[in-house]
N, C-alpha and C positions, 0 to 999 in steps of 0.2 A: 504494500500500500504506500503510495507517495505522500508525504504530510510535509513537500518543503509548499513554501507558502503560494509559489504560481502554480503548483500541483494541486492546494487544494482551494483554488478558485474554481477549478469543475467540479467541485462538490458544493457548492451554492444552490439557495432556490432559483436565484435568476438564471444559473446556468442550464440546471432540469426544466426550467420551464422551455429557456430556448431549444436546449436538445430534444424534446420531447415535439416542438412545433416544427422541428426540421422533416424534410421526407424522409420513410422508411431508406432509400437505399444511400441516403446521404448521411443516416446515423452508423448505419451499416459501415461505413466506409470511417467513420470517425471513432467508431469501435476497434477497427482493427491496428488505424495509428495510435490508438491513447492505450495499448494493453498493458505495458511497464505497470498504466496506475493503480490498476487491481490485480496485479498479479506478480507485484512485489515478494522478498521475504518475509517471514514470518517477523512481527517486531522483537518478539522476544527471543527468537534465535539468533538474529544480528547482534541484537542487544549483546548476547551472550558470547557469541563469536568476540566482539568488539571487545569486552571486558577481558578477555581470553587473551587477547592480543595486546591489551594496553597493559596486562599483567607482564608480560614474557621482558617489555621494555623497559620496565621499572628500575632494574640495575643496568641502563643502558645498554642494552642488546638492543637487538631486532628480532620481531618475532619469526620469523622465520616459516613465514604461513605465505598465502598467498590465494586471494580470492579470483575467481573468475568465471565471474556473468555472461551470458549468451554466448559459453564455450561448451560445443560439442567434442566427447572424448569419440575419438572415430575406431583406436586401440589401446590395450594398457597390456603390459607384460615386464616380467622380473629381470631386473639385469642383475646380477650376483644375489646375495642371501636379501638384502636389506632395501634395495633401493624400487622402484616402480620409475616404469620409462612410461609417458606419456602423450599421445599422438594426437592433437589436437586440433580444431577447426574453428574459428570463429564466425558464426552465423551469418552478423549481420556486415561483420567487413570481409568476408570470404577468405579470411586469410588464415594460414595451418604452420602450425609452431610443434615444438617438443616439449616435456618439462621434466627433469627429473625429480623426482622426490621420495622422502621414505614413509610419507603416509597419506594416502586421498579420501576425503571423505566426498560422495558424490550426492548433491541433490537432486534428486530428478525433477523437481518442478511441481506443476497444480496441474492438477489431469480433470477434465470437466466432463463430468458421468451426468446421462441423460436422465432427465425428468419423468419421463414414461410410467413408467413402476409407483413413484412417488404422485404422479396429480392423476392416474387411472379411472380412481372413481369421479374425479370431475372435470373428466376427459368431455364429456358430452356439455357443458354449461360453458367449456374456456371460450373466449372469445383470440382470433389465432391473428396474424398477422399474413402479408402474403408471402411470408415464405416460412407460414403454419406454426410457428411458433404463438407461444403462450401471449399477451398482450400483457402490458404492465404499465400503469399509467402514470402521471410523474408524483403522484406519493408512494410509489411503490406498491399497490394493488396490482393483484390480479383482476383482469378483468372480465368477469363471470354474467353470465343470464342474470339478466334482471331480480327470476325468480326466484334466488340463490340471497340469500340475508347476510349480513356477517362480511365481513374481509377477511382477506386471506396476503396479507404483506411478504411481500419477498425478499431475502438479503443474500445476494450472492448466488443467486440461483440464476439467473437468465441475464450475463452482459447485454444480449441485444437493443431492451431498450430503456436501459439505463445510463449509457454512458460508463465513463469511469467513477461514479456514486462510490463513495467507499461504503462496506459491509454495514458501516454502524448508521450510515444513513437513513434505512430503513427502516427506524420508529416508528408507531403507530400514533396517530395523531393523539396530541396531548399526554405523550411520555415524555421524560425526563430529555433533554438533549443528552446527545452519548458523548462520556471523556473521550477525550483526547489521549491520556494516560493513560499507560500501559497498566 
């Protein structure tokens, strides 16, 4: 999740309201360039990483880590007992490097499993988009059959038409605003 301050200008009401009055294939398109903002690290495992790392310097070292975002490991294999050779790709500037080291810890990322299963019984009431997804409207409702009472808010479940919203967005009207703090 992004929370430097031009990052969470797209989490404003004026910003949901504009996003939300843009065309379906022009949100679409604005989804795909803003993904960094939701689909950051975790806060508390940077957090932890970071503390990890400002430990190791404290009797002036260097920690001796080494993080690396939108790097694809393409191979990894042992070169003598201790060390790890690592064959590497960088995504979005197509460029391929090696790294040697004696220990990787790998993230794989947020993997986004289908709703299907989860909204089945009110499969028949969703109201869909045209390209059949769920609708969600800019307080974060689903948007159900009239005949259907009650809301049903969403957090993190369908980027499409929410923009980059962070998770905590998603309140239900007249809840507490959500910290900021971890």
């Amino acid at each position: 999740m992004e929370y430097s301050k031009l990052g969470l200008e797209h989490f404003t009401p004026d910003y949901t309201r504009y996003f939300h009055a843009l065309p379906e294939p022009v949100r679409d398109n604005l989804i795909a360039a803003q993904w960094q903002l939701h689909k950051g690290i975790d806060t508390h495992t940077i957090a932890a990483i970071h503390d990890e790392l400002y430990r190791r310097t404290l009797h002036g070292g260097w920690p001796d880590a080494v993080l690396t975002p939108g790097v694809h490991v393409r191979t990894a294999g042992r070169i003598a007992t201790s060390t790890i050779e690592l064959h590497l790709e960088h995504t979005q500037q197509n460029t391929r490097s090696r790294l040697t080291t004696d220990a990787v810890v790998l993230a794989t990322g947020y993997r986004e499993r289908p709703l299907t299963r989860l909204l089945a019984g009110l499969d028949p009431h969703l109201r869909r988009d045209s390209q059949n997804r769920p609708r969600i409207d800019d307080e974060y409702r689903l948007l159900l059959d009239p005949a259907i009472t009650g809301a049903i808010h969403i957090q993190n479940a369908a980027p499409h038409p929410t923009a980059s919203a962070p998770p905590t967005s998603a309140s239900p009207p007249g809840a507490a605003p959500p910290s900021s703090t971890p």
